[in-house]
C-alpha angles and dihedrals in degrees: 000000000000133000142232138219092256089057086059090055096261113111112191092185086068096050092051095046084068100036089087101048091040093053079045098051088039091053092049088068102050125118123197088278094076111084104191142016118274113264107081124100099269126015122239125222122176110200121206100236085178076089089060143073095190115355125217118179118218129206140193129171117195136159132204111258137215088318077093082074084070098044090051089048088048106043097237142126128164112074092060087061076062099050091053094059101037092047100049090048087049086061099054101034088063083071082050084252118157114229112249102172150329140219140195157207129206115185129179151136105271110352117239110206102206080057095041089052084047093053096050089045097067090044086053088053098047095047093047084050089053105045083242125129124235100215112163146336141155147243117222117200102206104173098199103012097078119036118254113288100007131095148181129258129195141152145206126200136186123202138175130228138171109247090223092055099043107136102220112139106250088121091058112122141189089273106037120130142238118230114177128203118211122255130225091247106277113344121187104328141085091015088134082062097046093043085055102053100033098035102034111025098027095024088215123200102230085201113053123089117267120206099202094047097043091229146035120301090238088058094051098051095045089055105135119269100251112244106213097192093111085060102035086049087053100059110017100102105045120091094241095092126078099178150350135230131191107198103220130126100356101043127243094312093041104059094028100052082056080077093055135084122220094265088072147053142170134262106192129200097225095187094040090100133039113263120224113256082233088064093055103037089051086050102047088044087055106040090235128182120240089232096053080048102060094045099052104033132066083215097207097315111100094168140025125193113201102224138193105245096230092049094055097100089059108045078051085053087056110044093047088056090070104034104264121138122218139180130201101244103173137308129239112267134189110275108243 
């Protein structure tokens, strides 16, 4: 008797029952740029250089993490669709970049295709929110690699800025500020930590309703991953910002001390924002150290922008303009 692909664990039915509503969510996304449907072998994408002087193209590629862990707890699917973009145009905004196009990869055990359509609907979100077009990516079966009913999630995204505009830091002096942008509660980032302390030491119901959050710890966790590309276009091209952070994996002195040279370092105002209820309470249920907080966690600060001090009234001037709400955090300082 033969067999057949699905009785390996591959079924090729089920790949075929999203393929519609995924090329329909993708091309929902496309700018003129994008010169044919999804589907080929490879996506095209035409850029307009007329924009440029001299165009660099930047790149990033970034998952999810084990954040997955709470949307598969949680049934759902769609706002980590949403991380993956955000925070991939995070990355490359911090260089100034403009965001062209993204691509992804799904893999899992046996695909279900109501979760596989979630998931690009998020991304399809996040990309429309982000002037970025979702042009092609791909779904891997691998019966006895993923456990059953989890997948992997990861990104790729390609961006464009002028060489004479990159953000990189190499203009940061002794003097310069700190000005932090909020976060969205944890993003993507330190969720092995918090598995550990709510799941396995407080056994923690996600679902159930938490006074002191306003709301459920599944809710919480799954908050969206805050794109900052409204804030970073603002105020990208002026002459007022030395460098940009993303706080992701590291922490606030982590990633931002990546933009410094050896000369510098930071001294930050830890008490200078106000810190998340989730931050504390994780903290309190796990016995952490300030310190190991600070390492692992973004702590309400999702953003800094590195600021020349006699230019700070007017990056404020921007960014309340559109609504964005900012603290001053530090400043960079000679390393003695």
């Amino acid at each position: 008797m033969s067999i057949t692909y699905k009785d390996a664990g591959v079924n090729l039915n089920s790949a075929d029952q999203s393929t519609q509503q995924i090329a329909a969510l993708a091309k929902s996304t496309f700018t003129e740029s994008v010169l044919h449907d999804v589907g080929l072998f490879s996506g095209f994408f035409q850029p307009d250089l007329s924009r440029y002087k001299e165009p660099v193209l930047i790149s990033s590629i970034d998952g999810v993490g084990t954040k997955l862990k709470i949307a598969f707890l949680m049934h759902k699917h769609d706002t980590v669709g949403q991380d993956l973009v955000n925070h991939c145009v995070n990355d490359i905004m911090t260089c100034g970049a403009d965001p062209l196009f993204f691509l992804d990869y799904i893999g899992t055990q046996a695909l279900d295709p109501d979760v596989a359509v979630d998931i690009v609907k998020g991304m399809s979100r996040a990309c429309k929110e982000n002037n970025c077009a979702l042009i092609g990516g791909e779904t891997a079966e691998m019966p006895g690699f993923y456990s059953i009913g989890e997948y992997d999630l990861a990104g790729t995204i390609i961006g464009m800025v002028d060489k004479c505009e990159i953000i990189d830091g190499s203009t940061i002096e002794t003097g310069d500020l700190l000005l932090g942008l909020p976060s969205n509660g944890l993003h993507t980032n330190g969720f092995s930590l918090v598995r550990k302390v709510l799941l396995e030491m407080k056994n923690i119901n996600l679902h159930s309703y938490q006074e002191k959050l306003n709301a459920s710890w599944g809710e919480i966790l799954l908050k969206v991953h805050k794109s900052y590309k409204t804030a970073i276009d603002s105020v990208k091209h002026s002459k007022y910002i030395s460098g940009i952070s993303h706080i992701t994996g590291g922490g606030l002195e982590g990633n931002t001390n990546r933009l410094l040279s050896k000369t510098f370092k930071l001294d930050v105002d830890w008490d200078s924002w106000p810190v998340p209820p989730e931050f504390s309470l994780i903290q309190q249920y796990g016995d952490i150290s300030d310190d190991e907080m600070r390492r692992v966690f973004n702590l309400g600060i999702g953003l800094v922008f590195v600021v020349k001090s006699a230019y700070l009234d007017d990056i404020k001037t921007i960014l309340k303009s559109i609504d964005e709400p900012c603290y001053e955090i530090g400043k960079v300082v000679d390393y003695v």
